[in-house]
C-alpha positions in Angstrom: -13.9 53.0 -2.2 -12.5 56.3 -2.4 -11.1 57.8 -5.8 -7.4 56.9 -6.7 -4.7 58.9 -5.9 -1.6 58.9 -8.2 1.6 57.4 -7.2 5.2 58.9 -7.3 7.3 58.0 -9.6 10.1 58.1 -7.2 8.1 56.2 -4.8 7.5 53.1 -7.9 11.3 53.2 -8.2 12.0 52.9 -4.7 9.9 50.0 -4.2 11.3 48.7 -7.0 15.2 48.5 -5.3 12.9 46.6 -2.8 11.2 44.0 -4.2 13.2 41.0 -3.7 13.1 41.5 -0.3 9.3 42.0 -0.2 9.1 38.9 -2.7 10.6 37.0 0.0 8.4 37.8 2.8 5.0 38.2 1.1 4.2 34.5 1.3 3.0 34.4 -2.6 5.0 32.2 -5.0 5.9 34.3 -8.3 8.3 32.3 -9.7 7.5 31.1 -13.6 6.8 27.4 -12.9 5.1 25.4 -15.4 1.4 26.3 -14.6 -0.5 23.4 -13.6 -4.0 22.2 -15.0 -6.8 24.4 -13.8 -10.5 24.1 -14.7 -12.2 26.1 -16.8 -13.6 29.0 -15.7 -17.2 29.5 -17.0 -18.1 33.2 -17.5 -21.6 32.3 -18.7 -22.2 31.1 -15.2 -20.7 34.2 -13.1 -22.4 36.6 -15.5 -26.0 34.7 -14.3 -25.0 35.1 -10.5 -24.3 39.1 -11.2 -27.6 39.0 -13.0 -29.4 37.5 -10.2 -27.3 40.3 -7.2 -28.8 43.3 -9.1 -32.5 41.0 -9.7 -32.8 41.5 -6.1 -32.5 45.3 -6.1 -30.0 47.6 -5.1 -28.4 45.4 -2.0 -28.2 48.7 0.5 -27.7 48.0 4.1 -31.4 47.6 6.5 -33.5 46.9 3.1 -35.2 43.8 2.2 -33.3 44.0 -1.4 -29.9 43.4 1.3 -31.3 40.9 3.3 -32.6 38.4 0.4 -29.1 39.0 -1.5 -27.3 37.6 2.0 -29.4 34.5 2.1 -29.2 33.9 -1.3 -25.5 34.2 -1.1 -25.3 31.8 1.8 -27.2 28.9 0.1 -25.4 29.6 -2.9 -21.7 28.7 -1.0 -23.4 25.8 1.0 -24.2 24.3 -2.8 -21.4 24.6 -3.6 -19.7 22.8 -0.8 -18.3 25.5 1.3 -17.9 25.9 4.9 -20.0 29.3 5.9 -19.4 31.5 8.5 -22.3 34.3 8.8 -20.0 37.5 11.3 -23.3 39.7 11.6 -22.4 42.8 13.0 -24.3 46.6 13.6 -22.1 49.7 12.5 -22.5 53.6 12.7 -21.9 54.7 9.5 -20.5 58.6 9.3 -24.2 60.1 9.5 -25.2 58.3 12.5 -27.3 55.6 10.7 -27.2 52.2 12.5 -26.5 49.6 9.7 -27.4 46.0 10.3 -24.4 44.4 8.4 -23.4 40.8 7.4 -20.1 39.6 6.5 -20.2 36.2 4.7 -17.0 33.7 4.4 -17.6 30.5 2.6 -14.8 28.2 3.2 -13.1 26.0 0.3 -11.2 23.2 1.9 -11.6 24.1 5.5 -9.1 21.7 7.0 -6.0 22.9 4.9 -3.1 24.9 6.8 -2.2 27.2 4.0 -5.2 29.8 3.3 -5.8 32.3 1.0 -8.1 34.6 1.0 -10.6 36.2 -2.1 -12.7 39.0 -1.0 -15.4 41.2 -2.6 -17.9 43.6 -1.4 -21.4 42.4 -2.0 -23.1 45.4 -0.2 -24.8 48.5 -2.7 -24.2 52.3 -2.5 -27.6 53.8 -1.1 -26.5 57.2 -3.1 -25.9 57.7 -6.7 -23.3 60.6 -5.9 -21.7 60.6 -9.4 -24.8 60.3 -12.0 -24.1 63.4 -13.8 -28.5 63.2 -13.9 -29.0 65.3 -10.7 -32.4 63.6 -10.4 -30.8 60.4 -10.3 -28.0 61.4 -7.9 -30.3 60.1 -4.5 -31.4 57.2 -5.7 -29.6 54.1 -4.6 -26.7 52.1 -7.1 -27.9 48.9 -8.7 -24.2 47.7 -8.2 -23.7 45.4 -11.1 -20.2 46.1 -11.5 -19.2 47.9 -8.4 -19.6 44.6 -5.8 -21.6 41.9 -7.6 -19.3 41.5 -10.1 -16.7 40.3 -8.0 -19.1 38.3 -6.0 -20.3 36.4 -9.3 -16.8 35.0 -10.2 -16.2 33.8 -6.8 -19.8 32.2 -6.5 -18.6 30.5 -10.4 -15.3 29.9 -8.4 -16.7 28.3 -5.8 -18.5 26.0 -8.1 -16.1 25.4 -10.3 -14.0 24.1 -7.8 -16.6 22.1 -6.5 -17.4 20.4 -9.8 -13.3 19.8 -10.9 -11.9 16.5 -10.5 -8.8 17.6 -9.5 -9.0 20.2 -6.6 -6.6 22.8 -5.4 -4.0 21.8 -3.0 -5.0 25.1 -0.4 -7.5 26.5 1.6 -9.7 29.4 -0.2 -11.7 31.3 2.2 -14.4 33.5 -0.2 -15.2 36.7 1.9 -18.1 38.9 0.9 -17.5 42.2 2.9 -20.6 44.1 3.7 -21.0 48.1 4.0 -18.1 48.6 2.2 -20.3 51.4 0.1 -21.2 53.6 2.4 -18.9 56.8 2.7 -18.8 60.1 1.8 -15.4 62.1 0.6 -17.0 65.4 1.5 -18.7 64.8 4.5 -17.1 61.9 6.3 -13.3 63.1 6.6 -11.2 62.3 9.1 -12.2 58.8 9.7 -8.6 57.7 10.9 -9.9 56.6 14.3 -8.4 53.0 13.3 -4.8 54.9 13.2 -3.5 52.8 10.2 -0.9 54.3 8.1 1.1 53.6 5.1 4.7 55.1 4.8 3.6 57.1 7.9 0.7 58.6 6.0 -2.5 57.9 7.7 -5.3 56.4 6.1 -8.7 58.3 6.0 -11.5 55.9 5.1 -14.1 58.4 4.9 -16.6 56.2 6.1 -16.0 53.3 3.4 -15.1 49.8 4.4 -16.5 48.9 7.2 -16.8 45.3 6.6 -13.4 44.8 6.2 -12.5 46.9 8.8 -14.7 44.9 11.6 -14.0 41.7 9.9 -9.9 42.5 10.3 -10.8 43.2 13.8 -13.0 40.4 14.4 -11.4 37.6 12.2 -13.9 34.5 11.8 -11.8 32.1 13.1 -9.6 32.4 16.6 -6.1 32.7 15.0 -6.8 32.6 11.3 -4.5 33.6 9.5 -3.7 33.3 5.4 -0.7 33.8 2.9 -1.9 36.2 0.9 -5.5 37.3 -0.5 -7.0 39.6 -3.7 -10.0 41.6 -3.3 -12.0 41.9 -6.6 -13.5 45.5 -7.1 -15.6 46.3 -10.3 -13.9 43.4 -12.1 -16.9 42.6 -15.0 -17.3 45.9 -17.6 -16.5 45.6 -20.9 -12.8 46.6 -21.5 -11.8 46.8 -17.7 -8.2 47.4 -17.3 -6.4 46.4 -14.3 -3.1 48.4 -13.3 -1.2 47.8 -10.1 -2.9 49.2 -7.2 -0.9 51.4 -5.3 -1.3 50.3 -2.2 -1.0 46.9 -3.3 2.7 47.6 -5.0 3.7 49.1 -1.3 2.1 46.4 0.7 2.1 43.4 -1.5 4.4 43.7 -4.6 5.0 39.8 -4.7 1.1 39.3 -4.8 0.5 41.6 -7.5 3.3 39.9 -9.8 2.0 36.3 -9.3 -1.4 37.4 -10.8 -0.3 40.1 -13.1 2.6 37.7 -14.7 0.0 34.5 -14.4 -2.6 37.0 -16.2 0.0 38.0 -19.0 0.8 34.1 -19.8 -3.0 33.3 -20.0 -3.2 35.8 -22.6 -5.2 38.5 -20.5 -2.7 41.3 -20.6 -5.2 43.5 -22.4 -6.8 43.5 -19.2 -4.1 43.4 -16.6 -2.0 46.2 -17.1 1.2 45.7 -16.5 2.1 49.9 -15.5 1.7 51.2 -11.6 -1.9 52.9 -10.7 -3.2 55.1 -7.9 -3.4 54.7 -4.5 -6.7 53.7 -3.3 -8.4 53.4 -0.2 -10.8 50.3 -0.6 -11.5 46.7 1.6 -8.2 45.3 1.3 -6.4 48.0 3.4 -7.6 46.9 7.1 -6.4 43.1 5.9 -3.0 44.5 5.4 -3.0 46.3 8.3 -4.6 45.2 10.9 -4.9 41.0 10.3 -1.7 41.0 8.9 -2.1 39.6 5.6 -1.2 41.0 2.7 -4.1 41.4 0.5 -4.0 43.5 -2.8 -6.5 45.3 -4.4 -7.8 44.3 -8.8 -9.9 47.2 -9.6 -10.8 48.5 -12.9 -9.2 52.0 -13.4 -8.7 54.0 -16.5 -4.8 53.8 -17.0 -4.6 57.2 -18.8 -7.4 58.9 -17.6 -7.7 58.2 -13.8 -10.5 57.4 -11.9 -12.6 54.1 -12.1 -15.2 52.7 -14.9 -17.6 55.1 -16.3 -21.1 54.5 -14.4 -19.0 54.1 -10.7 -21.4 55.3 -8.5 -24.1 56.3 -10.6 -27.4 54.8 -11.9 -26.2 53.3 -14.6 -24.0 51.0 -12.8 -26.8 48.1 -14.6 -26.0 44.3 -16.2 -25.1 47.0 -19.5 -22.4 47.1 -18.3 -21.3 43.2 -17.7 -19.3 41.3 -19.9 -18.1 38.3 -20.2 -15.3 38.4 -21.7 -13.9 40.3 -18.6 -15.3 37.7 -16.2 -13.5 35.3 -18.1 -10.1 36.9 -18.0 -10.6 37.7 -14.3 -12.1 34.1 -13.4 -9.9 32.1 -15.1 -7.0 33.9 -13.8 -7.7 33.6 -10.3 -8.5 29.7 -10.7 -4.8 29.6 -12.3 -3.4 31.4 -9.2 -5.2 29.2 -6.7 -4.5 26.2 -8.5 -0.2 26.4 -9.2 -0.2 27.5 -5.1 1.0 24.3 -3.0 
């Protein structure tokens, strides 16, 4: 993903004179019900799956560390009960490199009409670009955080689901985006060949996202569709904060006040920060635009600082950095969002 922008203050406020409207048509039901009973959420568990992502090695596209990862990922939803939909797919990423890519969608309830849609990136950045260590700046990101993170609480997800009594009345389809890591800011600009704009701004991917990009394109089921999804991104270091995505406020301000609000009566509002964030360009972008379904964007960001969690994109990026308390407050609030939808 490509470093935040910040938003307008003008621009919050307008969407703000627009948000019943956009309520209305987002397909996400925000108002304060009486939550229902949802399992618990073990963040012992998900911390062991990130653990066993960033065993394998750095998971970079065309390496053996990659192709274990995917496999072990597969057998890991089919444990768990899920439908699973291998979309292999080759890619040219910005310098020419043919990448042998995998996107992986383990289905939760297969049969049921109403869909939504979790997402992470499970894919590793072959460059440590921001490791202030210049010797350390080619070598490739172990990824703890930034992708299996978000893969570890939906593998715990997926099991916890699995192992509850009382199961949730919707479809969940888990999608692990591949070559999502893999642009450049400098050297990759003007990658707006998919013409997708917000607000009549184009959107320049710089070579990121190409998982979600092809998978948009090439949806894994002829006519799926889904209400709504979240894409998890860097959602396990200690202290992570959580504002409102930009993007996600334009595209999908209903979304992003179910989980926030749900987040806040949980008790996690240390995490999920209730004030608007920068726009970034990451995996749930193409879902927006091109499928069609609105799809927002929880990614750790510094709220009064900018820019995202300390070791992004560097070689420090290890299981230091992974904490459970965070996968906690991130697990368990998705489980409470998937359960209270009927």
């Amino acid at each position: 993903m490509t470093k935040p922008t910040l938003l307008l203050i003008a621009a919050v406020l307008t969407l703000a004179g627009c948000k019943e409207k956009a309520n209305q048509e987002s397909g996400a039901n925000t108002q304060q019900a009486t939550m229902v009973a949802a399992p618990a959420f073990n963040a012992d568990s998900a911390y062991q799956y990130v653990n066993q992502q960033v065993a394998f090695g750095p998971r970079v596209v065309n390496t053996p560390a990659h192709a274990k990862t995917g496999q072990y990922l597969i057998a890991k939803l089919k444990q768990f009960g899920c439908e699973v939909t291998e979309q292999p797919f080759t890619a040219t990423a910005w310098d020419g490199t043919k990448l042998n890519c995998l996107n992986i969608i383990g289905s939760v309830n297969p049969k049921a009409t109403k869909r939504i849609v979790l997402a992470s990136h499970w894919d590793s950045r072959p460059v440590a670009d921001q490791d202030p260590d210049k010797a350390d700046q080619s070598k490739a990101v172990p990824a703890a955080n930034d992708g299996a993170s978000g893969v570890g609480v939906l593998l715990e997800l997926a099991r916890t689901i699995q192992l509850a009594q009382q199961k949730p009345d919707v479809g969940v389809d888990l999608i692990f985006f591949d070559a999502e890591d893999w642009g450049n800011g400098e050297k990759a600009q003007n990658d707006t060949k998919d013409g997708l704009t917000v607000n009549g701004q184009p959107i320049d991917f710089v070579g990121f996202c190409l998982g979600s990009r092809y998978w948009a394109k090439n949806l894994h089921k002829p006519g799926y569709s889904a209400y709504y999804g979240i894409l998890l991104d860097m959602v396990g270091a200690k202290g992570a904060t959580f504002t409102r995505e930009g993007y996600s406020q334009q595209l999908a301000p209903a979304i992003v006040d179910t989980v926030w609000s749900t987040a806040s009566r949980l008790g996690y509002s240390q995490f999920f920060i209730d004030q608007p964030g920068g726009t970034i360009t990451d995996d749930h972008l193409a879902p927006n635009l091109i499928a069609k379904i609105p799809m927002i964007d929880m990614i750790h960001t510094n709220p009064t600082m900018g820019g995202f969690f300390s070791a992004w994109h560097t070689a420090d990026d290890t299981m230091a950095n992974i904490d459970r308390t965070t996968l906690k407050a991130v697990g368990q609030t998705l489980t409470q969002v998937i359960y209270n939808e009927k």
